[in-house]
CHARMM internal coordinates of N, CA and C (Angstrom, degrees):
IC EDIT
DIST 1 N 1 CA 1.4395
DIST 1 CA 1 C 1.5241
ANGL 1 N 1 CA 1 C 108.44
DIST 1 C 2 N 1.1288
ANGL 1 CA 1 C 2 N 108.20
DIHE 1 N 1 CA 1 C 2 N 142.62
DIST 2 N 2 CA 1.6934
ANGL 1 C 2 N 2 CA 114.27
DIHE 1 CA 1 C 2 N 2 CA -159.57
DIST 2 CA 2 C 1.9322
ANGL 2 N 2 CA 2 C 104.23
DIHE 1 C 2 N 2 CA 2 C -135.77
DIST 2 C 3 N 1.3351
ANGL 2 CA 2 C 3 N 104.50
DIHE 2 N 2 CA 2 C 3 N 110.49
DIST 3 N 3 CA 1.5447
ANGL 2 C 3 N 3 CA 105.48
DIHE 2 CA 2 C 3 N 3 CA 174.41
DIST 3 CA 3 C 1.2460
ANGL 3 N 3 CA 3 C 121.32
DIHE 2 C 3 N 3 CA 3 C -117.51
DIST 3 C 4 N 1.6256
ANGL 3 CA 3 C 4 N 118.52
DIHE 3 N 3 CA 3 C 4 N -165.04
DIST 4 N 4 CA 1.2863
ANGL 3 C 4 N 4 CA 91.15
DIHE 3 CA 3 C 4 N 4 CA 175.10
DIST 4 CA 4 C 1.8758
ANGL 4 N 4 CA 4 C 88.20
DIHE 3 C 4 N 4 CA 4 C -145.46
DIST 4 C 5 N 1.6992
ANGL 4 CA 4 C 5 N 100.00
DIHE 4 N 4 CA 4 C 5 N 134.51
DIST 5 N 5 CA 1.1991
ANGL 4 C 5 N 5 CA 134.42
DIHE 4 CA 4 C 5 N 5 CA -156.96
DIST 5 CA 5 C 1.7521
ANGL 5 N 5 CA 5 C 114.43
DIHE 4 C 5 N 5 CA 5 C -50.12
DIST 5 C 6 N 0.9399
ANGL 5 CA 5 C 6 N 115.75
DIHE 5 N 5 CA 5 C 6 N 152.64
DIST 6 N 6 CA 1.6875
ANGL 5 C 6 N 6 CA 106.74
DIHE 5 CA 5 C 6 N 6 CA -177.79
DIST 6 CA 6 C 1.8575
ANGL 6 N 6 CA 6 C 108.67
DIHE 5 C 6 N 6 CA 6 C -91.86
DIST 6 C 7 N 1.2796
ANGL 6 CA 6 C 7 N 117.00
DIHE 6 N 6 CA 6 C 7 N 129.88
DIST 7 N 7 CA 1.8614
ANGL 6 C 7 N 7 CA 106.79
DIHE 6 CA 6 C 7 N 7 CA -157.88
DIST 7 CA 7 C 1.2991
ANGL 7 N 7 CA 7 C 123.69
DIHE 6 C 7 N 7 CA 7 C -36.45
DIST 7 C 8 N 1.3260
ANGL 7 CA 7 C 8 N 107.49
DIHE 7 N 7 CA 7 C 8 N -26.77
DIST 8 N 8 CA 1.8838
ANGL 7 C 8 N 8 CA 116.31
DIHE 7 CA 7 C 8 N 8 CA -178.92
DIST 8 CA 8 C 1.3335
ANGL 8 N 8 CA 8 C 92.32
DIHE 7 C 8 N 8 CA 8 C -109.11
DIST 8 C 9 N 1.3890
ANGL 8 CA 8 C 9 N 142.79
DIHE 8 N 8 CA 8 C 9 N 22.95
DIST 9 N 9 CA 1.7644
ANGL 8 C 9 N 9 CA 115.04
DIHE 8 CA 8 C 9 N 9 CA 158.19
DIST 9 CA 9 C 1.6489
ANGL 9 N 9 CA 9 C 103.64
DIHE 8 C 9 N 9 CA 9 C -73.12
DIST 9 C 10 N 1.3140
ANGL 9 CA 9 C 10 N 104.35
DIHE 9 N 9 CA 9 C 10 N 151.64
DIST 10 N 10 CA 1.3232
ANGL 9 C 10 N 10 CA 121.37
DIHE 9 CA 9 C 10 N 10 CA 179.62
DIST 10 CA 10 C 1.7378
ANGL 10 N 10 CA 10 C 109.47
DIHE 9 C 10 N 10 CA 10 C -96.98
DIST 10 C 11 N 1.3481
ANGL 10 CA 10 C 11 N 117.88
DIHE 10 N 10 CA 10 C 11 N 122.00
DIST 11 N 11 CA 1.7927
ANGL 10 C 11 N 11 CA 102.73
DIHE 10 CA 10 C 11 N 11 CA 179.73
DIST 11 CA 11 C 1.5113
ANGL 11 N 11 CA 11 C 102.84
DIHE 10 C 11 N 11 CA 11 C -131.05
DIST 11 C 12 N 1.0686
ANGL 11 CA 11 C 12 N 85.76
DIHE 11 N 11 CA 11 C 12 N 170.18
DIST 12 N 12 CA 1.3318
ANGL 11 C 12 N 12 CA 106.34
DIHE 11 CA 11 C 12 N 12 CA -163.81
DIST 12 CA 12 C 1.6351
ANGL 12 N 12 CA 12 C 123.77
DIHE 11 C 12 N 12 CA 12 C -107.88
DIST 12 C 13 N 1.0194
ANGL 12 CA 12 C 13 N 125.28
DIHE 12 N 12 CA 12 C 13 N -167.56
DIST 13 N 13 CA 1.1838
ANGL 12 C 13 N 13 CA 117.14
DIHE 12 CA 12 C 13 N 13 CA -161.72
DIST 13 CA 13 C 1.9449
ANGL 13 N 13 CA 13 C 107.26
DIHE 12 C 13 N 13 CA 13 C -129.14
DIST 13 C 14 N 1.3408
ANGL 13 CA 13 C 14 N 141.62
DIHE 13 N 13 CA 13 C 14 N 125.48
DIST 14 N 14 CA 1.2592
ANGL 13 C 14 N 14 CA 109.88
DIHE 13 CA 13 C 14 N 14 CA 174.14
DIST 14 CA 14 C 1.2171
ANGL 14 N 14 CA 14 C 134.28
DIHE 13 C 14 N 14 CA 14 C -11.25
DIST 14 C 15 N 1.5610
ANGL 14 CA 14 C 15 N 100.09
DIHE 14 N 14 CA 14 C 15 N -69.95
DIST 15 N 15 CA 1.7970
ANGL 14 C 15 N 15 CA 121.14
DIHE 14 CA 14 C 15 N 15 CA -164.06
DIST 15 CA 15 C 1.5526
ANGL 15 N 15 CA 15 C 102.72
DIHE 14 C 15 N 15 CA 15 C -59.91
DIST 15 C 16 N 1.4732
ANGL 15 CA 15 C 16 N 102.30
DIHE 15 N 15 CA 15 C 16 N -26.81
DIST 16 N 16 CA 1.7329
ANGL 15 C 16 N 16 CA 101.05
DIHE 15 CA 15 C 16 N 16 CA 178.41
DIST 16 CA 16 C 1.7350
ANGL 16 N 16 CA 16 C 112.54
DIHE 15 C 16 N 16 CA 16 C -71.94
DIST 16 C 17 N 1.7114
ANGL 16 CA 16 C 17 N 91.53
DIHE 16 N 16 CA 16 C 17 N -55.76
DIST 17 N 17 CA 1.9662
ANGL 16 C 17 N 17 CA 80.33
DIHE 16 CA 16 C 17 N 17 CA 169.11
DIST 17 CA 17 C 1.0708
ANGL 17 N 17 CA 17 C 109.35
DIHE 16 C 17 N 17 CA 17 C -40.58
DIST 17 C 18 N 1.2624
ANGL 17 CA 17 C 18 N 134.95
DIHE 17 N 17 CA 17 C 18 N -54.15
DIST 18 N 18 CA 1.5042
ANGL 17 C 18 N 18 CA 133.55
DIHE 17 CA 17 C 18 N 18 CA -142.33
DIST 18 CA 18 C 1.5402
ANGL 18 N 18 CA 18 C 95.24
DIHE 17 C 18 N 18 CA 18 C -70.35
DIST 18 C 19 N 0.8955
ANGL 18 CA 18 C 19 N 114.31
DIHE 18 N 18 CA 18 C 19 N -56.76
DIST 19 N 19 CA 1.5622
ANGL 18 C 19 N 19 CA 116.43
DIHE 18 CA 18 C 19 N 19 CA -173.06
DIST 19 CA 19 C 1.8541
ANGL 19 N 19 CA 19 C 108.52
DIHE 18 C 19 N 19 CA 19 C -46.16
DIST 19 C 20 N 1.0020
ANGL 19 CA 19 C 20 N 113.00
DIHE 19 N 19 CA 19 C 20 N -37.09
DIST 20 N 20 CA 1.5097
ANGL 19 C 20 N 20 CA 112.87
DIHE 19 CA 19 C 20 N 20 CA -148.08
DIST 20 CA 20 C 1.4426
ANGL 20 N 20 CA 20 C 90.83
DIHE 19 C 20 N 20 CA 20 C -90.07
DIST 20 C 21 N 1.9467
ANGL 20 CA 20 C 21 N 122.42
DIHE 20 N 20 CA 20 C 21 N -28.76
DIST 21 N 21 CA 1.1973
ANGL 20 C 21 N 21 CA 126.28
DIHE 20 CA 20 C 21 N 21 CA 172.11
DIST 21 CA 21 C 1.3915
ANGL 21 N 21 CA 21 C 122.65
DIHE 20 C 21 N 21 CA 21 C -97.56
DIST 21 C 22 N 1.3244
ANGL 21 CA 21 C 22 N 94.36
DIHE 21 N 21 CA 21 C 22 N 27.79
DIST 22 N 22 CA 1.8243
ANGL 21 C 22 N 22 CA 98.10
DIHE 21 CA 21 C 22 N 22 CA -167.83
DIST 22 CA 22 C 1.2550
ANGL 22 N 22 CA 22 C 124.07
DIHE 21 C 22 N 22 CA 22 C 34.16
DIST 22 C 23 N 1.5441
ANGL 22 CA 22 C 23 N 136.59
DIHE 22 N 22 CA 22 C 23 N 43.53
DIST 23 N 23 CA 1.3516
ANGL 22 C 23 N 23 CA 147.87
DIHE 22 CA 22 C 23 N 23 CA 166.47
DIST 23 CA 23 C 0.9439
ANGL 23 N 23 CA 23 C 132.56
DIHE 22 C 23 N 23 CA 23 C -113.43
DIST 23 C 24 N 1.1439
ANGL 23 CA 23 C 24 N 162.31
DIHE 23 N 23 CA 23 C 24 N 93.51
DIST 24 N 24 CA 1.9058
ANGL 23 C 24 N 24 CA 161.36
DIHE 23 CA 23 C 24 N 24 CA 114.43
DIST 24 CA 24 C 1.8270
ANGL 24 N 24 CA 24 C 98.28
DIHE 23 C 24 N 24 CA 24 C 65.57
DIST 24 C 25 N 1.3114
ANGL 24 CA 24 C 25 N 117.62
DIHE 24 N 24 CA 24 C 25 N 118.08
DIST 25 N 25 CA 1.8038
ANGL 24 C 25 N 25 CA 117.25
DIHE 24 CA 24 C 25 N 25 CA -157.65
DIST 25 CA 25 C 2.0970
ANGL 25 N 25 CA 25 C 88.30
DIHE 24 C 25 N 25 CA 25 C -59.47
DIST 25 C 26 N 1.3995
ANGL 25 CA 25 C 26 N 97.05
DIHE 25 N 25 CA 25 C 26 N -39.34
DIST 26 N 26 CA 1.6061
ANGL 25 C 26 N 26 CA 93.20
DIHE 25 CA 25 C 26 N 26 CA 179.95
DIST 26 CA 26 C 1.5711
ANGL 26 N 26 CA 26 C 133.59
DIHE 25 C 26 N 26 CA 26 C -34.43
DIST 26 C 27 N 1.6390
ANGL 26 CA 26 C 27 N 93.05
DIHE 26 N 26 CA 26 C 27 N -28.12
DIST 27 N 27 CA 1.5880
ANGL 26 C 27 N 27 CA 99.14
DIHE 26 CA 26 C 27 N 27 CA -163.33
DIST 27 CA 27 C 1.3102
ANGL 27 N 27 CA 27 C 90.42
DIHE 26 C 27 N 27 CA 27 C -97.03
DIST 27 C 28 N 1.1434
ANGL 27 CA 27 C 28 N 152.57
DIHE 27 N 27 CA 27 C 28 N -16.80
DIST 28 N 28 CA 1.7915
ANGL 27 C 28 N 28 CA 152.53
DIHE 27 CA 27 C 28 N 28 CA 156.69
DIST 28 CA 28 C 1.3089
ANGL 28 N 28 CA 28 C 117.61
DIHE 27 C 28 N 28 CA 28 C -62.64
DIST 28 C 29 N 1.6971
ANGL 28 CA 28 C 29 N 110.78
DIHE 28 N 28 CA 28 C 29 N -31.81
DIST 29 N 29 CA 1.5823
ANGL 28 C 29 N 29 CA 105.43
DIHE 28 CA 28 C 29 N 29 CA 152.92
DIST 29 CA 29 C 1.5827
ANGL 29 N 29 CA 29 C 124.02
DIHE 28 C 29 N 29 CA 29 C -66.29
DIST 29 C 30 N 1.4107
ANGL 29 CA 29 C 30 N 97.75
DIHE 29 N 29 CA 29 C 30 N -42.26
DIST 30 N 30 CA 1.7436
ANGL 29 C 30 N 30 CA 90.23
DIHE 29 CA 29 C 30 N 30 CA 165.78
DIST 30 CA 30 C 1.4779
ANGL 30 N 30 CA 30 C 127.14
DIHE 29 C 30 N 30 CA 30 C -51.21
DIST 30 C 31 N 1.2216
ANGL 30 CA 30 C 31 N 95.11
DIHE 30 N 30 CA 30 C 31 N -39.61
DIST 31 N 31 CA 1.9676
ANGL 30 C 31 N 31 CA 96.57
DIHE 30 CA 30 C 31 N 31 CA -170.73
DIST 31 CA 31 C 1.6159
ANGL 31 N 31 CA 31 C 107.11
DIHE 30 C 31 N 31 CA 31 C -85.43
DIST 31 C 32 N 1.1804
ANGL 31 CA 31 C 32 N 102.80
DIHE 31 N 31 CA 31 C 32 N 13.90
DIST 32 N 32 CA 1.5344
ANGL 31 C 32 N 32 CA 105.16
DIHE 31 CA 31 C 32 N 32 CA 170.95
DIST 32 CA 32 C 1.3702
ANGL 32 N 32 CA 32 C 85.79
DIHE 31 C 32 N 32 CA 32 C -103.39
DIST 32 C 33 N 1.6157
ANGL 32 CA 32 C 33 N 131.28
DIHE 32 N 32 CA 32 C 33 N -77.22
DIST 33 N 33 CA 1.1380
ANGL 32 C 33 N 33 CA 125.12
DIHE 32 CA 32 C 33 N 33 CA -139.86
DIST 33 CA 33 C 2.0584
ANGL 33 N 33 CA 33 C 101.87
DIHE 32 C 33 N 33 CA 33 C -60.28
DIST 33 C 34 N 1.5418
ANGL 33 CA 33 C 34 N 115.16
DIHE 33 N 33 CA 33 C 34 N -25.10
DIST 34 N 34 CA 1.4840
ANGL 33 C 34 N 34 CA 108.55
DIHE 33 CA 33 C 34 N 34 CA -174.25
DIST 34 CA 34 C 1.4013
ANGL 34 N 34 CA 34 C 97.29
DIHE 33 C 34 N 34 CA 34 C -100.50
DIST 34 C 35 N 1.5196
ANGL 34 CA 34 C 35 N 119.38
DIHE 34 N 34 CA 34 C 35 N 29.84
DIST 35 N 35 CA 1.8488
ANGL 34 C 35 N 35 CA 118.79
DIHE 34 CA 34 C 35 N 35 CA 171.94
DIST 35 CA 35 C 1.3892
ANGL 35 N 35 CA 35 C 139.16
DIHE 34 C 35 N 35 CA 35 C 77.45
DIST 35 C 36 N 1.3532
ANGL 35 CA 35 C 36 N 99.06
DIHE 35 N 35 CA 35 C 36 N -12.37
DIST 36 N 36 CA 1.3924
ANGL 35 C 36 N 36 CA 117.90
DIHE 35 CA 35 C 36 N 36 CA -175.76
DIST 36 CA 36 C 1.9093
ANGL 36 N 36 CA 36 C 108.77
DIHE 35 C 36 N 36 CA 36 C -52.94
DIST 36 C 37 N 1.8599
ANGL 36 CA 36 C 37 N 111.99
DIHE 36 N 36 CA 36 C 37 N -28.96
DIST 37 N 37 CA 0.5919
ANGL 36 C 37 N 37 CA 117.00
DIHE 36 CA 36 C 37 N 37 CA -148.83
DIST 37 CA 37 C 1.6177
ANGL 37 N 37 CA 37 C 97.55
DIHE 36 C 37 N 37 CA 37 C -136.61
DIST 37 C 38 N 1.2671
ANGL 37 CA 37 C 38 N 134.08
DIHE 37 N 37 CA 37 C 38 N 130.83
DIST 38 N 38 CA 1.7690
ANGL 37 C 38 N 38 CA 135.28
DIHE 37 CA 37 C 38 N 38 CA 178.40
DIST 38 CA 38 C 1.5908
ANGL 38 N 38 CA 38 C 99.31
DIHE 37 C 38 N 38 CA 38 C -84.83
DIST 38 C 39 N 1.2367
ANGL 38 CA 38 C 39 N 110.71
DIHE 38 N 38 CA 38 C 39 N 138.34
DIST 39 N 39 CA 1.8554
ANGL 38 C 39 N 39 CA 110.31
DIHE 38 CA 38 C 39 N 39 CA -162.94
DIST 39 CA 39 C 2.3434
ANGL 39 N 39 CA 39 C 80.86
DIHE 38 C 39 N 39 CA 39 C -144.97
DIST 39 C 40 N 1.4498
ANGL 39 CA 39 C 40 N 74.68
DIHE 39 N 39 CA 39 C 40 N 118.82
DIST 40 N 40 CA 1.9019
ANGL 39 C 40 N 40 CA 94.94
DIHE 39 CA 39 C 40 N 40 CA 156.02
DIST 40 CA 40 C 1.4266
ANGL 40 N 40 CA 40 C 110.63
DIHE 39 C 40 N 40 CA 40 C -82.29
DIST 40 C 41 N 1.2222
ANGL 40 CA 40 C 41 N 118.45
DIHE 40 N 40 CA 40 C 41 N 152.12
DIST 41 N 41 CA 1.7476
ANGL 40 C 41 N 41 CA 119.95
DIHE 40 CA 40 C 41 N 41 CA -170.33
DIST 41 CA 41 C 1.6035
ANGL 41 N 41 CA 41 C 80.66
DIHE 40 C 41 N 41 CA 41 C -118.34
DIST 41 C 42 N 1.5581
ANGL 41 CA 41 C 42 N 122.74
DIHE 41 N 41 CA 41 C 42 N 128.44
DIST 42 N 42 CA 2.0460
ANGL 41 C 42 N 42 CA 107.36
DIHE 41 CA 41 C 42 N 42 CA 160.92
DIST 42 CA 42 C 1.7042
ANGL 42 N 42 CA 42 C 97.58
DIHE 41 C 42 N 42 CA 42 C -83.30
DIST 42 C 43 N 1.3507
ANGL 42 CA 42 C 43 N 86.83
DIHE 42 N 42 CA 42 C 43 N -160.49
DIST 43 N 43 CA 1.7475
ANGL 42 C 43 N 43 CA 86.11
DIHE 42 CA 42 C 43 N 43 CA -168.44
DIST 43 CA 43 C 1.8109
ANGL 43 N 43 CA 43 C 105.43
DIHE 42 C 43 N 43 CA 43 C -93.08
DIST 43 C 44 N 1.5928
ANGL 43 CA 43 C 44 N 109.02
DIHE 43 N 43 CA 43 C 44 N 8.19
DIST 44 N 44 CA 1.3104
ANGL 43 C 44 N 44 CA 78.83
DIHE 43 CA 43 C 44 N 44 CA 165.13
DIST 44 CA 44 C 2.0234
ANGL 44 N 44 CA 44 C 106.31
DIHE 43 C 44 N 44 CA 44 C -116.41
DIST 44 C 45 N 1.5632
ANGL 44 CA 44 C 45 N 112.21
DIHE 44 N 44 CA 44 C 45 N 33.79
DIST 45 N 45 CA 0.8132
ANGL 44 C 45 N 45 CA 118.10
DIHE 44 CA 44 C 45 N 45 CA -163.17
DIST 45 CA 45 C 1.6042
ANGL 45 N 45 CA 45 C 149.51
DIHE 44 C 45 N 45 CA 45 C 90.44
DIST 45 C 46 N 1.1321
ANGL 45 CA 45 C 46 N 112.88
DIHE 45 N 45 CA 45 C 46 N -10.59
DIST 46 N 46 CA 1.3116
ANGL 45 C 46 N 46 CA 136.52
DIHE 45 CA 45 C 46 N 46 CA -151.56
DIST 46 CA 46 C 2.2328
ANGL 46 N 46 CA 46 C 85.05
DIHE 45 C 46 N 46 CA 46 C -88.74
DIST 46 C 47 N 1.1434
ANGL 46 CA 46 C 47 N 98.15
DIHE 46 N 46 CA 46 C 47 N 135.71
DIST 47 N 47 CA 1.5376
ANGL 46 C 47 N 47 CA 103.18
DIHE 46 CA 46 C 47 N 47 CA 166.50
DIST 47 CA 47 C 1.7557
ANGL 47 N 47 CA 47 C 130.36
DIHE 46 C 47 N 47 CA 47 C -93.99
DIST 47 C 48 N 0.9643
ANGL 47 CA 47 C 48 N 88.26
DIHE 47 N 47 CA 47 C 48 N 115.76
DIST 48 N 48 CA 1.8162
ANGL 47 C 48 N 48 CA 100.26
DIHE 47 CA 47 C 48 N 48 CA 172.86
DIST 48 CA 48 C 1.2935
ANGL 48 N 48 CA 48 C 129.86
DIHE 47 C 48 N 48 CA 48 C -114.60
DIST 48 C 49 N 1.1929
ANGL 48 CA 48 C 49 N 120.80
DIHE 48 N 48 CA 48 C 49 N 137.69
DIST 49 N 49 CA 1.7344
ANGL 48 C 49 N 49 CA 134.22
DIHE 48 CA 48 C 49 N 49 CA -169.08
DIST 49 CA 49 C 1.2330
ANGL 49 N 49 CA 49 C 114.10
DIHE 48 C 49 N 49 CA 49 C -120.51
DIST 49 C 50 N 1.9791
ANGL 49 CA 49 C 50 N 98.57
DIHE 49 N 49 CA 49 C 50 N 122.10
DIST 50 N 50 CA 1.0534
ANGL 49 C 50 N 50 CA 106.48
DIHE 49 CA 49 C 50 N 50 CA 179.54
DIST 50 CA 50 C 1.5761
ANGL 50 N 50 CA 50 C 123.51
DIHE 49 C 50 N 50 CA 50 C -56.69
DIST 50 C 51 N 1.8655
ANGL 50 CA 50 C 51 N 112.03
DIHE 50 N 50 CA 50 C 51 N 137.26
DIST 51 N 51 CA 1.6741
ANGL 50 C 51 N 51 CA 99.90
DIHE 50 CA 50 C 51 N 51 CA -171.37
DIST 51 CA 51 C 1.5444
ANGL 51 N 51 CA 51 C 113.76
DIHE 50 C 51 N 51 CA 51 C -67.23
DIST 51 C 52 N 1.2745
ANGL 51 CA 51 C 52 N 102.40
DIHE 51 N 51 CA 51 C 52 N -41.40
DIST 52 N 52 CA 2.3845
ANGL 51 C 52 N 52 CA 105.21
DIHE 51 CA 51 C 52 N 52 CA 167.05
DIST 52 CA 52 C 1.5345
ANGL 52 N 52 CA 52 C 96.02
DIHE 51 C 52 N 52 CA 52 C -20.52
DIST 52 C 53 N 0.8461
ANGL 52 CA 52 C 53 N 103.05
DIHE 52 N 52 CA 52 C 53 N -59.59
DIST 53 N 53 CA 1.8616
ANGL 52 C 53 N 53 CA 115.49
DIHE 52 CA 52 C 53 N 53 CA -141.87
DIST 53 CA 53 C 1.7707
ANGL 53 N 53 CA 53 C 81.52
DIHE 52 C 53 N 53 CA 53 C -80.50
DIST 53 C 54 N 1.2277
ANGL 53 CA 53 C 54 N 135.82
DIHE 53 N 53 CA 53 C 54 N -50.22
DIST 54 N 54 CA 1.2823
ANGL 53 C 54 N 54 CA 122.08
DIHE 53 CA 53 C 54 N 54 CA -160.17
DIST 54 CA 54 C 1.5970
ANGL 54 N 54 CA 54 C 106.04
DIHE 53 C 54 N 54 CA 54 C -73.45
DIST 54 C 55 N 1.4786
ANGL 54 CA 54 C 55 N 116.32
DIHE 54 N 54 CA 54 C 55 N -46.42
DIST 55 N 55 CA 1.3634
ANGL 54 C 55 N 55 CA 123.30
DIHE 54 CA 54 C 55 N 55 CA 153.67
DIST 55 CA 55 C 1.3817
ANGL 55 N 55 CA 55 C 136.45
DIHE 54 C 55 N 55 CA 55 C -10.43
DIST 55 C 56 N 1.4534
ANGL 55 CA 55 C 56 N 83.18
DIHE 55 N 55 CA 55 C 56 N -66.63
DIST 56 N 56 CA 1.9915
ANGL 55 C 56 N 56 CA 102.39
DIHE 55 CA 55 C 56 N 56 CA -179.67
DIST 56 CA 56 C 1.7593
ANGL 56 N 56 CA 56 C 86.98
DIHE 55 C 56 N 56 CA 56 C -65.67
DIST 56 C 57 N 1.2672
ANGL 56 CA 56 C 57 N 128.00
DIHE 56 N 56 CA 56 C 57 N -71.35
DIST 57 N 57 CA 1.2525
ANGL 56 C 57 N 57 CA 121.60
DIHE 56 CA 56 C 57 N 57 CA -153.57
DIST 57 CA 57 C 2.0306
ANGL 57 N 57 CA 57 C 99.59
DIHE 56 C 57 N 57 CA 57 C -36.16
DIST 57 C 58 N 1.5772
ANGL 57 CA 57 C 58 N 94.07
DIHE 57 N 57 CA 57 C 58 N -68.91
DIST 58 N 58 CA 1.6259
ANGL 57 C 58 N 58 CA 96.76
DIHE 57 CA 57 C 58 N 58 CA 178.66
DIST 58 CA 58 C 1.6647
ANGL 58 N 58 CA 58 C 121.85
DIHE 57 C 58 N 58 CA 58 C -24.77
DIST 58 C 59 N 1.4364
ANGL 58 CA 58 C 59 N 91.70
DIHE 58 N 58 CA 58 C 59 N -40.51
DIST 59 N 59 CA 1.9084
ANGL 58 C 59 N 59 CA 83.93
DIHE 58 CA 58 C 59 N 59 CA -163.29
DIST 59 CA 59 C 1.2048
ANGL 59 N 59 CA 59 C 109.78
DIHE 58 C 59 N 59 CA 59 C 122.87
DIST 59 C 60 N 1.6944
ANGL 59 CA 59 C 60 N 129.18
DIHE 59 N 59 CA 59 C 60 N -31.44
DIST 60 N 60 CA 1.3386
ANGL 59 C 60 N 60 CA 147.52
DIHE 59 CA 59 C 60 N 60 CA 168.37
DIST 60 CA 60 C 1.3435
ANGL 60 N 60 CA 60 C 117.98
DIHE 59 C 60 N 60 CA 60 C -39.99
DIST 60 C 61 N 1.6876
ANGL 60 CA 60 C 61 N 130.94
DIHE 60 N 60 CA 60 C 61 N 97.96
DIST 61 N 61 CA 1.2576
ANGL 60 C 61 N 61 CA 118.18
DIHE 60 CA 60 C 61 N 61 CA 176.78
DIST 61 CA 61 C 1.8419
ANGL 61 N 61 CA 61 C 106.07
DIHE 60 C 61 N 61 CA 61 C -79.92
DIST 61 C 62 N 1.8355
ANGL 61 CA 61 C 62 N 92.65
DIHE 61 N 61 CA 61 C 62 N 152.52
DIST 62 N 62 CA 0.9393
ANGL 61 C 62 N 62 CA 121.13
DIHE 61 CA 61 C 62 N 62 CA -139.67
DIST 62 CA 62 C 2.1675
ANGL 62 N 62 CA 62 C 98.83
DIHE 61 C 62 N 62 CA 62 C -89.63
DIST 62 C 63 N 1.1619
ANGL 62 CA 62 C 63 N 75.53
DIHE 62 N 62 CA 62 C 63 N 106.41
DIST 63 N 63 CA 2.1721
ANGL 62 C 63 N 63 CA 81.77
DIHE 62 CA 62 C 63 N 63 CA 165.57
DIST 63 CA 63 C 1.8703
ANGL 63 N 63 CA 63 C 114.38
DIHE 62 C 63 N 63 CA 63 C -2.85
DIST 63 C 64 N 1.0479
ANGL 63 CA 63 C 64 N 85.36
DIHE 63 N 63 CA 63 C 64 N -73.21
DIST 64 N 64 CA 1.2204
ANGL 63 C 64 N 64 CA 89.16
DIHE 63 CA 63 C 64 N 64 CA -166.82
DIST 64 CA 64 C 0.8451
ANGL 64 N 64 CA 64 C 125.76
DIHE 63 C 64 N 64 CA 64 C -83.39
DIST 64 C 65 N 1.2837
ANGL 64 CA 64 C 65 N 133.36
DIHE 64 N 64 CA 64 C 65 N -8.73
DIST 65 N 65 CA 1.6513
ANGL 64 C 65 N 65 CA 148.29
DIHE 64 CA 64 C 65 N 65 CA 167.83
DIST 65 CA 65 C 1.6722
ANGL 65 N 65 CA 65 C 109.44
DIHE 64 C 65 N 65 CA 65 C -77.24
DIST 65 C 66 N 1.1532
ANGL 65 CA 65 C 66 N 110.49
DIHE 65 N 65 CA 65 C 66 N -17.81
DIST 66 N 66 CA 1.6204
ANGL 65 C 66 N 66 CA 118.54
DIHE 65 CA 65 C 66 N 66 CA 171.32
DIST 66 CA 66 C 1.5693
ANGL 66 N 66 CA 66 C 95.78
DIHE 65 C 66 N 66 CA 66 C -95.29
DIST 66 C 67 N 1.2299
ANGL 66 CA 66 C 67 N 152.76
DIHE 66 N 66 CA 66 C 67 N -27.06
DIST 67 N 67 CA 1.2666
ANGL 66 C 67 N 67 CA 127.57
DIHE 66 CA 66 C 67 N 67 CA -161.69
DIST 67 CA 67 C 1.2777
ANGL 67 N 67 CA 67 C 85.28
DIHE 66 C 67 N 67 CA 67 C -116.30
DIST 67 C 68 N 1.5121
ANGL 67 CA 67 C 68 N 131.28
DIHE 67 N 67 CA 67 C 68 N 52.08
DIST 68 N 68 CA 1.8191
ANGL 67 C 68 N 68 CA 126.17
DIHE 67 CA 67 C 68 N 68 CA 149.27
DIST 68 CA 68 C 1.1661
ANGL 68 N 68 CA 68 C 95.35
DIHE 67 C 68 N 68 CA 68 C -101.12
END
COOR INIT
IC SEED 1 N 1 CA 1 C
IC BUILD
């Protein structure tokens, strides 16, 4: 699933999910391509994930939802 980002979302990079979920960047392309995961395409293709969205997955409450 492919959207398009809000001007100040911050994204991320595979190798960065991977890191933060301790997994192989490959297996974050999978969970995009079977949905688990919302993936931005840039224009030369390359996939990026919004950090909100990687956050929530973690468990990590979210910045800005604490400073309302």
């Amino acid at each position: 699933m492919t959207t398009q980002p809000a001007q100040s979302e911050v994204l991320l990079t595979p190798a960065e999910v991977a890191t933060l979920f301790r997994v192989d960047p490959k297996t974050v392309t999978r969970w995009a391509k079977a949905g688990k995961l919302s993936s931005i395409r840039t224009l030369g293709g390359h996939r990026r994930y919004r950090e909100s969205e990687v956050l929530e997955l973690l468990g990590v409450p979210n910045q800005r939802d604490r400073q309302g």
